[in-house]
C-alpha positions as CSV (number, residue, x, y, z in Angstrom):
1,X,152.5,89.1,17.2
2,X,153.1,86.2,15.1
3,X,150.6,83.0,15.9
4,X,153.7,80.4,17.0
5,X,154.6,83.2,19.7
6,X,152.4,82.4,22.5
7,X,151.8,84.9,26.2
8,X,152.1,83.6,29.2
9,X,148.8,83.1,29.6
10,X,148.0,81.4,26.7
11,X,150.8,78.9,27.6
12,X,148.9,78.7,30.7
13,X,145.4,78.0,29.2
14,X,147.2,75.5,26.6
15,X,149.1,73.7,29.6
16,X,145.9,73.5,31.3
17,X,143.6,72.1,28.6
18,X,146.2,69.3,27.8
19,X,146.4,68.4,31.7
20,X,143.0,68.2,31.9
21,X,142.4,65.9,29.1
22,X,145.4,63.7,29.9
23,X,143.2,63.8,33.4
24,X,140.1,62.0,31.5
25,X,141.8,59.8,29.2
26,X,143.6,58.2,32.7
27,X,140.0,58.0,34.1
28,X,138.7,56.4,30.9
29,X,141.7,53.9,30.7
30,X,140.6,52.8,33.7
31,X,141.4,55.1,37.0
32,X,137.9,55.6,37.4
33,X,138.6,57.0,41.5
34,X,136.4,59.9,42.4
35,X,139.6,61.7,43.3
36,X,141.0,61.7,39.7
37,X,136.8,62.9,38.9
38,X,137.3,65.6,41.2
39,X,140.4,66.6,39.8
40,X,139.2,67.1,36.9
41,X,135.8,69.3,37.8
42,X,138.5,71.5,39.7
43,X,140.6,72.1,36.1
44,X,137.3,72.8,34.1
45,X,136.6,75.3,36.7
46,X,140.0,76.4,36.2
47,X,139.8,76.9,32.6
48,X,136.2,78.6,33.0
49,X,137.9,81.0,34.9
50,X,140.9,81.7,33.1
51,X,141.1,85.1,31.6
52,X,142.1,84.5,28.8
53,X,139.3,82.5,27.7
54,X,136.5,84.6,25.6
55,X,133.6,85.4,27.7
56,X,131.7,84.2,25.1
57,X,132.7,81.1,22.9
58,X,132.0,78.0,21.9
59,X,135.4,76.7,23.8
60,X,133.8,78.1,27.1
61,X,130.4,76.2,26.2
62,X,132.6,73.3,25.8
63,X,134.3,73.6,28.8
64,X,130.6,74.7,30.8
65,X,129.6,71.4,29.3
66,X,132.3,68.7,30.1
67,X,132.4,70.7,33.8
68,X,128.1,69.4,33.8
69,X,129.1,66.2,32.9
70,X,132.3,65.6,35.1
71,X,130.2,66.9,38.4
72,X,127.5,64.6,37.5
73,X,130.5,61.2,37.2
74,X,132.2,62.9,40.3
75,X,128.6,62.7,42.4
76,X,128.2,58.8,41.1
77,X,131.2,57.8,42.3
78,X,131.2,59.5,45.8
79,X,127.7,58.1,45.9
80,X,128.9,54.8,45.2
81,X,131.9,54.8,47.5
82,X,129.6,56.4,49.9
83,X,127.3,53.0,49.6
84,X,130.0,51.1,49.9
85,X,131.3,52.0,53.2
86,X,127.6,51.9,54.4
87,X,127.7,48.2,54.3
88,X,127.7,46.3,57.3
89,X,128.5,42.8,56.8
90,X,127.6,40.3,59.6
């Protein structure tokens, strides 16, 4: 098959890589919400667990990576928003 013929599945995979870094360059222009974080731990699961991905590769270790990372902002900001409503002003 020649290389600009793409599967399904890799249409998939590619669709789901671009959505997920159009996902953290809104956050990091300024959407920081842990919603949007969230989001984008679910799509890094997502493209862990896509089959077409090689089980072993340094795209997954990327992805493993970024997903480390995006948990760790998505905690922060629940956290935060957690302390937030906590307050009690008198």
């Amino acid at each position: 098959m020649p290389e600009s013929q793409t599967t399904p599945e890799r249409g998939e995979l590619a669709r789901l890589h671009a959505t997920t870094c159009l996902s953290m360059t809104q956050f990091i222009n300024g959407r920081q919400c842990p919603k949007l974080a969230q989001m984008i731990v679910r799509q890094l699961n997502q493209l862990l667990m896509h089959p077409e991905l090689e089980p072993v590769s340094q795209t997954r270790e990327m992805y493993r990576q970024l997903l480390e990372h995006w948990q760790q902002i998505a905690a922060q900001l629940l956290e935060h928003r957690d302390a937030r409503k906590s307050i009690v002003y008198h």
